[in-house]
N, C-alpha and C positions, 0 to 999 in steps of 0.2 A: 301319525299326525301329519297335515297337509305342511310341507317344509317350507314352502311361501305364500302370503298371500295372494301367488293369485293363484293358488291351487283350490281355495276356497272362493274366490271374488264372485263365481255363479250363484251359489247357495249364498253369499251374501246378497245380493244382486234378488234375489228370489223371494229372500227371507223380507225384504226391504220391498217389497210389490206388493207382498201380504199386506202390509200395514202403512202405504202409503196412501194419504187423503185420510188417514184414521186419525193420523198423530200427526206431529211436529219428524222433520228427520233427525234431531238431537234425542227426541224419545223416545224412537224406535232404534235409535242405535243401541240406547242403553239398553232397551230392553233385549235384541239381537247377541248382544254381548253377553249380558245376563245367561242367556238360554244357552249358547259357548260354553262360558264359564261352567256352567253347572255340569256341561257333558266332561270336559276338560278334569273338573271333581272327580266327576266320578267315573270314569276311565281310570284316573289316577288312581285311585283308592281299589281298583279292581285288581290293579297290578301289585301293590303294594299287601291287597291280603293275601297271595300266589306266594308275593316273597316270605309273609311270615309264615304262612302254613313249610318252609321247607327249613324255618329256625325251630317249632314244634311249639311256638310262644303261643299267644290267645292275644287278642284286642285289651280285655283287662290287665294282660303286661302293662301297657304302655298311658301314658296321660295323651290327652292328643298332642301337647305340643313334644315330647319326648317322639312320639310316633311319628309327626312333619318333620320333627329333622334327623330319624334315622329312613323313613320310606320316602323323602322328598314329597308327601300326601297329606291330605287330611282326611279323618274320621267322618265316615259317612254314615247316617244311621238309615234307616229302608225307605223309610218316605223321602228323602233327600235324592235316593237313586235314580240313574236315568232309567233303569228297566220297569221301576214302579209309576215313574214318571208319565210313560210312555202308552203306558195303560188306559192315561185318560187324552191321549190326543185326539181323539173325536169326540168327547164330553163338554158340558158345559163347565165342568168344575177343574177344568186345566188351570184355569187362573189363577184358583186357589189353593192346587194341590203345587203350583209353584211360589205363591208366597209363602207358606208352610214349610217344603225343600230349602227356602232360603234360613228364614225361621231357625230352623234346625241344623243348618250347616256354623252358622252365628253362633247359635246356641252353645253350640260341642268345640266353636273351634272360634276363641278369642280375636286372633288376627284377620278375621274375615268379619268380622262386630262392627255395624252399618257400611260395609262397601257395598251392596244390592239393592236396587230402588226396590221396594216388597209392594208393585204397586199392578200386577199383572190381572188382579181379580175385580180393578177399581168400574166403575161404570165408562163406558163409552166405548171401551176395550173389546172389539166382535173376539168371542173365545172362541170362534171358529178357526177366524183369522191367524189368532196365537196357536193354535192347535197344531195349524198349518206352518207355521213358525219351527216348533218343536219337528217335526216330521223331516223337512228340508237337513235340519241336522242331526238324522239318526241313524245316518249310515256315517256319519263322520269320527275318526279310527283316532283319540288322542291317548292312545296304549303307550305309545313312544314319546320321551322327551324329545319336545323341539329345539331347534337352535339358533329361534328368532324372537323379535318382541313379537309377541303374536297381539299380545291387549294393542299393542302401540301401531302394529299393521292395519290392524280393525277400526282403528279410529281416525287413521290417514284417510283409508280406505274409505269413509264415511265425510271424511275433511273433504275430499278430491269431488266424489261425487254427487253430496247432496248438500253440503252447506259452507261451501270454500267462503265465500263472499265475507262469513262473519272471523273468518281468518284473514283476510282480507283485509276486512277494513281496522281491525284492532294488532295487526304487527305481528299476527305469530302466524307462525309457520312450521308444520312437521317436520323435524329434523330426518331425510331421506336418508336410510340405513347405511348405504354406501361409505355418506360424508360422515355418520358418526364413529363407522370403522376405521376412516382414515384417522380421524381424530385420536379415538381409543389407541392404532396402531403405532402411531407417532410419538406417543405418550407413554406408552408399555406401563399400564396400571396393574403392577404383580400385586404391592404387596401396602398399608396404610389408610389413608381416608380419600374417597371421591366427595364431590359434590356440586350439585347443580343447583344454583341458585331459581334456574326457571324451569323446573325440571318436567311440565307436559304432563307427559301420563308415563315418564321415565325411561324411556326408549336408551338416552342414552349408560344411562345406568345398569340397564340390563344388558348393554352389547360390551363393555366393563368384564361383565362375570363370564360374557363365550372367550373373551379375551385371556382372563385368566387358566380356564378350563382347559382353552387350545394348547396353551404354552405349559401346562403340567401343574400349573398353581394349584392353591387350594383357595376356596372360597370364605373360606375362615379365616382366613390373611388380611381379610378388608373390610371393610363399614361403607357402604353408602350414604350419603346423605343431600336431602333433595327439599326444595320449597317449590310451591305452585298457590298462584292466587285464586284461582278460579274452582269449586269448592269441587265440581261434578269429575275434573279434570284429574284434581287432587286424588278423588277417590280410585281412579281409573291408575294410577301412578302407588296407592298403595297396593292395588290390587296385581299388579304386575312386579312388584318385588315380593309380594307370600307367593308368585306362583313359580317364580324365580328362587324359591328358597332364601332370601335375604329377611336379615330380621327386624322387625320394627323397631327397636331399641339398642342403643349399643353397650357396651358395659357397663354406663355409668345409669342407664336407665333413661337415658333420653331421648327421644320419640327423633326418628333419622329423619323423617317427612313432616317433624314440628308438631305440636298441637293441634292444628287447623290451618286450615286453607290462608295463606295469607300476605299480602305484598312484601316483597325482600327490600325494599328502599324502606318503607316506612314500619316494617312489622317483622325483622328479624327473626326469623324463630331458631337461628345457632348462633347469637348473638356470643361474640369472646370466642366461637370456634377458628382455628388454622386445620387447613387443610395441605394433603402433600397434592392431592392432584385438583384441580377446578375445570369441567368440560361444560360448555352452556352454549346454548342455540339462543336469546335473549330474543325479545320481540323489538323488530326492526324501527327504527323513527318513531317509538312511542314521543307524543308533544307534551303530554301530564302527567308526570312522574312526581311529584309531592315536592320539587327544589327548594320549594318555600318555606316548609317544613324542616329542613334539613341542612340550611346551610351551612351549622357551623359541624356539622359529623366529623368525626374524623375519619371517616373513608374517601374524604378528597384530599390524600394528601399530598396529590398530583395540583393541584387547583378543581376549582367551582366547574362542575359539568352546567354546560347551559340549560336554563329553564324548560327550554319547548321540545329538546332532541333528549331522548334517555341514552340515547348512546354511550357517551364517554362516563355517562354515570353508572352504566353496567359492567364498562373495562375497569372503573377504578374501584369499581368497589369489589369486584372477581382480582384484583393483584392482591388487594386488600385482606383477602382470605387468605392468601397463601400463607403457608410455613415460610420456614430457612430455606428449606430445600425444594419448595413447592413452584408447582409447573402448570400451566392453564393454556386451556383451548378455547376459544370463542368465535362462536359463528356470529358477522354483523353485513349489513349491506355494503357497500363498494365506496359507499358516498362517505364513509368513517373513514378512510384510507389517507384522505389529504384536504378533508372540511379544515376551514380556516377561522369560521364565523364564532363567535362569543369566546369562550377560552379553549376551544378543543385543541387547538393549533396548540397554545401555552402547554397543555397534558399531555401531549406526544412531544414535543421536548422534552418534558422533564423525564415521563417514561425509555426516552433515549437517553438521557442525561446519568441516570441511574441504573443502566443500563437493563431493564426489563425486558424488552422484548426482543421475541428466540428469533420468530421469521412470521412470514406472511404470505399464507397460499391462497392466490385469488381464481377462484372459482370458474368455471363452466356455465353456459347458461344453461336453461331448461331441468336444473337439479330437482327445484320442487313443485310441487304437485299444483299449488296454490298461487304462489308468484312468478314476477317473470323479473323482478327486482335483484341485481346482478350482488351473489354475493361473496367473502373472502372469511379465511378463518386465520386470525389473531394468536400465537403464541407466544408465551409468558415463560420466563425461568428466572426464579430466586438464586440459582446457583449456576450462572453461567460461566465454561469456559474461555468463552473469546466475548471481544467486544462489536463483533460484527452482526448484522442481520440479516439473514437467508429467505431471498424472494424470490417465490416463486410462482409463476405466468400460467395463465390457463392454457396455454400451447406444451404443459407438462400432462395433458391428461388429454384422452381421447373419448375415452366414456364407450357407454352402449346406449344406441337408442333402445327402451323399450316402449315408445309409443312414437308419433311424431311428435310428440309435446314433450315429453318427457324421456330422459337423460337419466342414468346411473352411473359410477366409477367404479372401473372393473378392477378386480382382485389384481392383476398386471400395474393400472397404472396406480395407485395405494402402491404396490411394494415400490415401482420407481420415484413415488417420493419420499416415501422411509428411507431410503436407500440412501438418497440428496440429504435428509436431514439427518441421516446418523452420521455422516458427512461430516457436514456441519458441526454436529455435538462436537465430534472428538477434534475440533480446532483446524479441519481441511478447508480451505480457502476453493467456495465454490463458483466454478464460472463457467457455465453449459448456454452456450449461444441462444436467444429466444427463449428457454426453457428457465435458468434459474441462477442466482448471484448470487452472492456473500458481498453486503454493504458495510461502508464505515459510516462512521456517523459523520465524515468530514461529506463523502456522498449523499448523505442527507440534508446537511446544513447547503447544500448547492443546489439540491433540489428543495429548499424549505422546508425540509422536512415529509415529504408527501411518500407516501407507502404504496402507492403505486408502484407495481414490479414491473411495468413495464418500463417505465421510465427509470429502468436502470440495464434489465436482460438482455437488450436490444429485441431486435424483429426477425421474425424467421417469414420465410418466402410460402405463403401460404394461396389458394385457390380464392376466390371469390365465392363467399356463400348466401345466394340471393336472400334463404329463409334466417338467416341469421342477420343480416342485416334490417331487415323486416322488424324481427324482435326485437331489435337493438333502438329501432328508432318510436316503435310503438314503445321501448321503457323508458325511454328519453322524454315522448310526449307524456307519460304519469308523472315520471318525476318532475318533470316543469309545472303542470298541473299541482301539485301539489304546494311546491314552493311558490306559485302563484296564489293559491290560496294560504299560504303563511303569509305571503304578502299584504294581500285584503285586511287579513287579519291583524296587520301590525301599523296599517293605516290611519286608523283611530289615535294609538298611542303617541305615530309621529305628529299628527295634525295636536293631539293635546300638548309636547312638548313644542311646540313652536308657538300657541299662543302662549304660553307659558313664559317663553324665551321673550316675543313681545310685549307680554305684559309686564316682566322684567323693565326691559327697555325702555317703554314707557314712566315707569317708578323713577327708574334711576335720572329721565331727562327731568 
């Protein structure tokens, strides 16, 4: 099996030429993935009958779900196959003989019951084209378990180069594997409940179980659970925990990924659950988050997250989930760090007051693939030893380029902040010049409160880096932009409150 994507990125890259000017590039992804997945099946299942033929069992041993979770596979029947499959890649009736494969994969195996668009044989579809599709990946080997999100690479992968803009403009952003390892790694989620309130297509949920696998765990130690609004996304995030082995349901019979697709502010779908561990990538500056809807919830029991910003409404209601002992990661933009405006300032008080939060790792530029929007990850603990908070400066990581745009954290710098933050845990008083601090809240109250790690590490004597200042000021001018058009936007309300205030005036003279 390709180990990363970009061992596949050509034949995606290829598969994606077949079918572009046919379709939309949201539904050739699906359908690109679709034609993966299916090889991915049945690869798997090839392996998996090798294993029973040497226990001397038969296929009617086992039910298929008894057989997915003693072969890590599912139950393929002949049409379903890629060798049968394969048969008709120069025919018109590819189409069909792959909605039929899906059909049948459905049929026999519960947990895969509508993850597949079954829309390959529909009109407007060249079957050549798809033909040509199936072909690019029939030499591709996924005999071997992998040890990445593969669904969640593929659709980066797709995010980055055909349709970023609509990540873009709605706040999400593919959480870069690197940044979810640090997370995961900091975290050590052996053994209890995960969950991702915005959980994508579950990326991080899946880099969770290499976590456990690396360190000797066992997978049956834990429960995922994940919400996602967007329904195609949804699908794509259960479809990457059946292939991760994780099960739809936990012991009590309730669906980890919810009934349906559906907003975490206004449509709970683990409503009354605590979790021990919370890791979430949230989408950055959402303005319309339902506030109005919701004011008297009890998940602000920090105070009122402002109307227009979802931010401080994603951190409180992620504490809000924890247990006694629960522990949370959150990826937000830079500009949550030390905003002042409506009550976020009041919420980072009190979150200091009460003492919640572990530390604060501010980010690298060039992480994600989509933005250039500068960002930090947020750590929670219900059960802290000290009362201090450990900040730490992007002058703690070095990273690798692997493009000039883009940025990864190398396996090096992840342990050198593990390292600082186990530190930390066990009550060491951290103070590494430039690089990382142990704060009091009395350091906080003197700086306002602002989570900015710089404004405590000091500065390390660094190079002038012309492209990095470039980027810095091209983020400056979006984010002005932006709050210029909050501005516009709040013009109206201030012009109606000041006739308001006159017309007042007027009454009262």
């Amino acid at each position: 099996m390709a180990k990363n994507i970009e061992d596949i990125e050509t034949k995606l890259w290829a598969a994606a030429n077949e079918l572009r000017g046919v379709l939309s590039a949201e539904e050739y992804m699906h359908i690109i993935l679709g034609i993966i997945s299916l090889k991915y099946i049945s690869d798997r299942f090839k392996v998996a009958k090798e294993k029973l033929k040497e226990t001397g069992e038969t296929l009617a041993d086992y039910t298929p779900r008894e057989f997915y979770l003693t072969f890590e596979a599912f139950m393929v029947d002949e049409g379903a196959r890629w060798d049968y499959i394969m048969q008709f890649a120069n025919e018109n009736e590819i189409g069909a003989k792959l909605d039929q494969a899906f059909l049948l994969l459905e049929e026999k195996n519960l947990d895969l019951a509508g993850l597949f668009n079954k829309n390959y044989n529909s009109e407007g579809l060249d079957q050549i084209k798809l033909g040509n599709v199936v072909k690019v990946f029939s030499n591709e080997d996924f005999t071997q378990k992998g040890s990445e999100d593969l669904v969640g690479r593929i659709y980066e992968f797709f995010l980055g180069k055909f349709f970023k803009d609509r990540g873009q403009k709605s706040g999400e952003f593919y959480t870069p594997e690197s940044v979810v390892k640090l997370m995961v790694d900091v975290l050590k989620p052996m053994t209890g409940t995960i969950y991702d309130p915005a959980c994508g297509t579950g990326g991080i949920l899946v880099q969770a179980k290499h976590y456990i696998e690396k360190h000797g765990g066992k997978i049956t130690n834990i429960f995922v659970y994940g919400q996602e609004s967007v329904q195609v996304t949804w699908k794509l995030a259960k479809l990457n925990l059946v292939f991760n082995s994780f099960p739809l349901e936990d012991v009590k019979h309730h669906p980890v990924l919810g009934t349906r697709n559906a907003d975490s502010f206004t449509a709970d779908q683990h409503k009354g659950l605590k979790f021990d561990f919370v890791m979430a990538n949230p989408p950055f500056n959402i303005r319309k988050w339902g506030q109005d809807k919701l004011l008297d919830d009890p998940r602000w029991e920090w105070g009122l997250p402002p109307a227009k910003n979802a931010n401080y409404a994603w951190l409180s209601m992620i504490v809000s989930k924890l247990n006694q002992h629960g522990k949370a990661a959150v990826v937000l933009a830079n500009g949550s760090l030390s905003s002042s405006q409506n009550n976020e300032l009041e919420i980072r008080k009190n979150f200091v007051k009460n003492n919640k939060v572990d530390a604060i790792i501010e980010l690298p530029d060039k992480l994600f693939y989509t933005t250039g929007i500068p960002a930090s990850i947020w750590f929670f603990n219900n059960d802290k030893k000290t009362d201090k908070i450990l900040m730490i400066s992007p002058n703690a990581v070095k990273g690798r380029m692997r493009s000039k745009k883009l940025r990864e954290l190398t396996d090096e710098d992840i342990e050198g902040i593990v390292e600082l933050f186990d530190r930390h845990e066990n009550g060491e008083d951290i103070k590494k010049e430039g690089i990382a601090k142990s704060v009091t809240q009395n350091d906080l109250v003197a700086n306002d409160y602002s989570f900015v790690p710089g404004r405590y590490v000091g500065s390390v004597e660094e190079k002038v880096d012309k492209e990095a200042i470039k980027s810095e000021i091209k983020t400056l001018a979006s984010e002005l932009k932006q709050l210029l058009a909050e501005f516009d936007e709040l013009v109206p309300d201030v012009k109606k409150a000041i006739g308001q205030a006159i017309a007042y005036n007027d009454d009262e003279e």
